[in-house]
N, C-alpha and C positions, 0 to 999 in steps of 0.2 A: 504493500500500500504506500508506505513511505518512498520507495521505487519510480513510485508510477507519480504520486505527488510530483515528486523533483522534477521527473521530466516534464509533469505539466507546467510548472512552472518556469522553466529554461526555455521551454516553447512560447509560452506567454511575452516573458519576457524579449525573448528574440524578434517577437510579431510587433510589438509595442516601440522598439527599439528602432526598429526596420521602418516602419509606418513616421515615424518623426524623422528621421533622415526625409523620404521621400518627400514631405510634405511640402507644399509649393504655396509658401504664405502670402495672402495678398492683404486680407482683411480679419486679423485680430479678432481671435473668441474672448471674451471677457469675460471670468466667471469665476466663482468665490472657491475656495478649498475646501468649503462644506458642504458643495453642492450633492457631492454623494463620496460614499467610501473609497478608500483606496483598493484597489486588486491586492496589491503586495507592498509590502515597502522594502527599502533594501538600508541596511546599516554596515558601516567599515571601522574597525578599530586594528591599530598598527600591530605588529604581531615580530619576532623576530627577525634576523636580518634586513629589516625596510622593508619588507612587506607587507601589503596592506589586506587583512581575510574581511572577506565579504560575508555577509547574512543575510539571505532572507526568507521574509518569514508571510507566507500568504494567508489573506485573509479569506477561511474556509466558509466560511458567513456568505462574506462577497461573491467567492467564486462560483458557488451553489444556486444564489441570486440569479445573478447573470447568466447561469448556462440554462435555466428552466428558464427564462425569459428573451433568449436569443439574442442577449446583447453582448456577450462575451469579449467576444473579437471587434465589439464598435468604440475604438478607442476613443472618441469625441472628446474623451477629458486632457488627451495624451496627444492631439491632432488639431492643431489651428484652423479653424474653418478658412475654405478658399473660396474666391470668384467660382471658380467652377463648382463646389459644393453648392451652393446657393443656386447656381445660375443650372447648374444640373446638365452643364457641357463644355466643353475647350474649346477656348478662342481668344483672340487679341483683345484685349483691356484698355481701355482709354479713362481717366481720371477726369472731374474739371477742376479748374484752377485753384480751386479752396480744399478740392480734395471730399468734397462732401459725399459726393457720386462718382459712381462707376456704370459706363456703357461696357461692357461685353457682348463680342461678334462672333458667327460663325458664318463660311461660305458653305452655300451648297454646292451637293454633288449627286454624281450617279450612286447608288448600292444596288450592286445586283443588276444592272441595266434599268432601276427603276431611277429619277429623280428621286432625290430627299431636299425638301428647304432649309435652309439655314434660319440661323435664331440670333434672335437678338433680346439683350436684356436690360435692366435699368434697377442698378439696386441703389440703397443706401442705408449705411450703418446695419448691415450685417439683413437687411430684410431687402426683400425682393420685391420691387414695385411694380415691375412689371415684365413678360414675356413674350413674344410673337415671334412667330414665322413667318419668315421672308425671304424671297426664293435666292440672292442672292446678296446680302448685305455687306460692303466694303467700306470702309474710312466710317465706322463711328466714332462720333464728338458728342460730349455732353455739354452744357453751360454750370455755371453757379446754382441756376434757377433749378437744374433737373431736367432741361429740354433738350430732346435728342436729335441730332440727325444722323441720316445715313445716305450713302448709295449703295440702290437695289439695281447690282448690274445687270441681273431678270437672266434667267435662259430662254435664251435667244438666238437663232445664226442672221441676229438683225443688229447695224448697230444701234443702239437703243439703251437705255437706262431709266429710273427713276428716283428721283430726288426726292426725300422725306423727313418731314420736320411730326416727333411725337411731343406731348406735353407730357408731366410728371404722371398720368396715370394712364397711359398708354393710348389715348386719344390721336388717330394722324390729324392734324392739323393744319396740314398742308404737304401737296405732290405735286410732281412735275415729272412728267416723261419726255422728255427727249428725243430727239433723232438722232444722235452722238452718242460715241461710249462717252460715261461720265467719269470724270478725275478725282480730284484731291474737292475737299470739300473744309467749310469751317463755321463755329459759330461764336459769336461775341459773349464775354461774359457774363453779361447780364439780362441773355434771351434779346436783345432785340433785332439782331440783324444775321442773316446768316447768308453763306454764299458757296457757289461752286462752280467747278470746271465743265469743259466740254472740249472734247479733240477725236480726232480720226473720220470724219466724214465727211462729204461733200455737201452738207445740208446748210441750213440759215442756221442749223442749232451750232456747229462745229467750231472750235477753238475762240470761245468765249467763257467770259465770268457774268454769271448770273448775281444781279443780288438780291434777296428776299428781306421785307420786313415782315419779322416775323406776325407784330400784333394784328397787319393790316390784313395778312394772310397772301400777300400777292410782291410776284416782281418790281420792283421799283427802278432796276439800273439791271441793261443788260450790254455788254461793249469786246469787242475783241482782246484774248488775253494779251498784255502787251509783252510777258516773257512767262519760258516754262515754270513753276515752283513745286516744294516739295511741300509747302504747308504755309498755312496764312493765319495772320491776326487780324480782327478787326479792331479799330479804335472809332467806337461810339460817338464820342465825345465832338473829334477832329474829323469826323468819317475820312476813316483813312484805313487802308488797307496795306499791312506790309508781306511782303509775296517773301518766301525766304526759299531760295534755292538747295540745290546739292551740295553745294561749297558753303552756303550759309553766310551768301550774299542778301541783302537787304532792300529790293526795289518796292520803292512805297509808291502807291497811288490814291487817286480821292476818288467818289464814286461812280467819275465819269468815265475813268479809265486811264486819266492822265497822270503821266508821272512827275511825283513833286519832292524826288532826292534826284535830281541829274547828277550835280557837282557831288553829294557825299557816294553815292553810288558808283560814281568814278572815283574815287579818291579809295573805296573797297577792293576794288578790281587792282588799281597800281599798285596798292601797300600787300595786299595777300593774293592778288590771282597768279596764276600760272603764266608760261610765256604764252602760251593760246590764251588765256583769257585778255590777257594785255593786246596782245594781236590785234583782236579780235576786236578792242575796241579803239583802237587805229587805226581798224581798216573802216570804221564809220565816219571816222573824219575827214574835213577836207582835205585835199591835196595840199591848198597854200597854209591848212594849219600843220599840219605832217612834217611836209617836208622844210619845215624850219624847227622843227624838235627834234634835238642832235639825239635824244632819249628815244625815241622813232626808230634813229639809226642802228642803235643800238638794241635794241631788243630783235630787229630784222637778225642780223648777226646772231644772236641767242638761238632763232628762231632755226638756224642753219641746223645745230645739233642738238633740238630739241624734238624728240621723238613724237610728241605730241602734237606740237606744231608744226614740223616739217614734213608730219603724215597729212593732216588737216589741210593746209594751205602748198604742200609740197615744194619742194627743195627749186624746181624749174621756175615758180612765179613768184616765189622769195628771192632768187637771184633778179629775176625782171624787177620786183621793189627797190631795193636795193639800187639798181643799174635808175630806179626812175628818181631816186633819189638823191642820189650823186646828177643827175641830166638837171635837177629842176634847181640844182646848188650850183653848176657852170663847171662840173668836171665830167668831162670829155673820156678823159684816160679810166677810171675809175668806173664809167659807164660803161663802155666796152668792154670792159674786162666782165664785168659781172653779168653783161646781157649775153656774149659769147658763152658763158657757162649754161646761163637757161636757155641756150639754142641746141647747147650741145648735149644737154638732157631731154629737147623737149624742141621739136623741129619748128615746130607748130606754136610755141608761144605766144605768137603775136608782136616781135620786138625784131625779127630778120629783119624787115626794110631798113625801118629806123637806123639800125645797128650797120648796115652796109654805109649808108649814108654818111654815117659817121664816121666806118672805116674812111670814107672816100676825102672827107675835109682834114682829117686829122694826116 
């Protein structure tokens, strides 16, 4: 008996032990030490040569309890409750800003060759506010307030999507479908304005940013994105919208669509971009501003053994720069030398005439 004891208990323990390693804490269980009995406890007191012997001692009460009642193995006291406990599935978690709520997502998929919808949830402080199915739910965001959106990219071989704003008790409140896949999506902290993407189709709906008031329930502002981003903030206050890229660049606009950081947005790009991202916004300027920025010239040259850029804009129309930048500063020699190389990678450049012409006077 004492036998079989022991190993219940080394099993026990091992289960218990095992189950808190795995456990994937998102959201703190809170609960008193007297909410119920312990299983076992375990005591160490030191023992010869630094040794520490272990005790313990189960409680036979308890164990008896639990096993005619089927709770044995439901560690809940010993097991932090998770999003996915609550939410009753795996999926990406989004916070809002005070941390009050949690949005938890799942996409759908096939099982079995059948469709299964994805879910989506809405808790707070460890209670569950709400649940639904939705055939394809991507990019949830919650607010302060508890108001959710999503994009439901739908199964579909169309492109197509729909845009969905819920209230704190699971009310849709507002939809929008598309004729575009839908993008990145976001909403202001204090529930009033939300907004989202649209790219990949030839439609009136494709590569725009919608904006939605939320209270009014309809579009207010809909305009062509002015660049790609990875995620956005609204500011209420300023309505102002800052778009924040891959690099975690910062182009801000107002609700028109128009952007109102040029100079700090440029001054992002000089101090942290890459030799492409600098390039990149050299080659939007004019020629008589360029080619009087010796800092122009210089990063062209960069640009030569820059794997990034000299894939991007290629080695042949980097030496043409180069040669048209030295032509529009009044050297000659320096020209021909650099346009002869983008001829002699690249027949076709567009710089042969020119370049004879200039053998011809020099």
């Amino acid at each position: 008996m004492q036998i079989g004891i022991g190993i219940i208990i080394i099993a026990v323990i091992i289960f218990f032990i095992a189950r808190k390693k795995q456990s994937r804490t998102l959201i703190s269980q809170q609960k008193s030490k007297n909410d119920e009995k312990d299983l076992f406890t375990i005591t160490t007191k030191g023992s010869k040569n630094n040794l520490l012997q272990f005790t313990v001692n189960l409680n036979e009460e308890e164990f008896t309890k639990r096993a005619k009642d089927g709770t044995l193995f439901n560690d809940k006291n010993n097991h932090e409750i998770t999003v996915e406990d609550i939410a009753g599935f795996y999926g990406l978690n989004e916070y809002s800003s005070n941390k009050n709520y949690c949005v938890t997502y799942c996409d759908g998929h096939y099982e079995n060759e059948q469709w299964k919808n994805g879910s989506l949830a809405l808790i707070k402080d460890m209670t569950l506010l709400f649940k639904k199915e939705i055939q394809r739910p991507n990019d949830g965001f919650v607010s302060d307030d508890g108001f959710v959106i999503c994009c439901d990219w739908q199964n579909s071989n169309e492109l197509t999507g729909t845009f969905l704003i819920f209230d704190t008790a699971g009310e849709q409140i507002f939809a929008k479908k598309t004729s575009a896949n839908l993008g990145t999506c976001a909403i202001s902290d204090n529930s009033k304005f939300a907004l989202f993407e649209t790219h990949n189709s030839d439609t009136a709906d494709s590569n725009s940013i919608f904006i939605v008031d939320i209270a009014q329930k309809k579009i207010i502002h809909k305009f062509q994105r002015p660049t790609s981003f990875k995620s956005a903030f609204i500011d209420t206050d300023k309505k102002l919208i800052k778009l924040r890229d891959h690099r975690g660049f910062i182009f801000e606009i107002n609700f028109s669509g128009q952007q109102t950081n040029k100079d700090d947005y440029e001054k992002q790009i000089i101090n942290k971009g890459s030799v492409l991202d600098r390039l990149s916004l050299y080659f939007e300027k004019p020629d008589e501003v360029k080619f009087k920025d010796e800092k122009y010239l210089r990063l062209l040259t960069q640009a030569l053994t820059d794997i990034d850029a000299s894939y991007s804009f290629g080695q042949d129309r980097i030496y043409r720069m180069i040669g048209e930048y030295y032509e529009a500063n009044g050297d000659t020699k320096l020209t021909i030398e650099n346009w002869n190389k983008a001829v002699q990678i690249n027949p076709k450049i567009g710089v042969k005439r020119k370049l004879d012409n200039l053998k011809q006077k020099a």
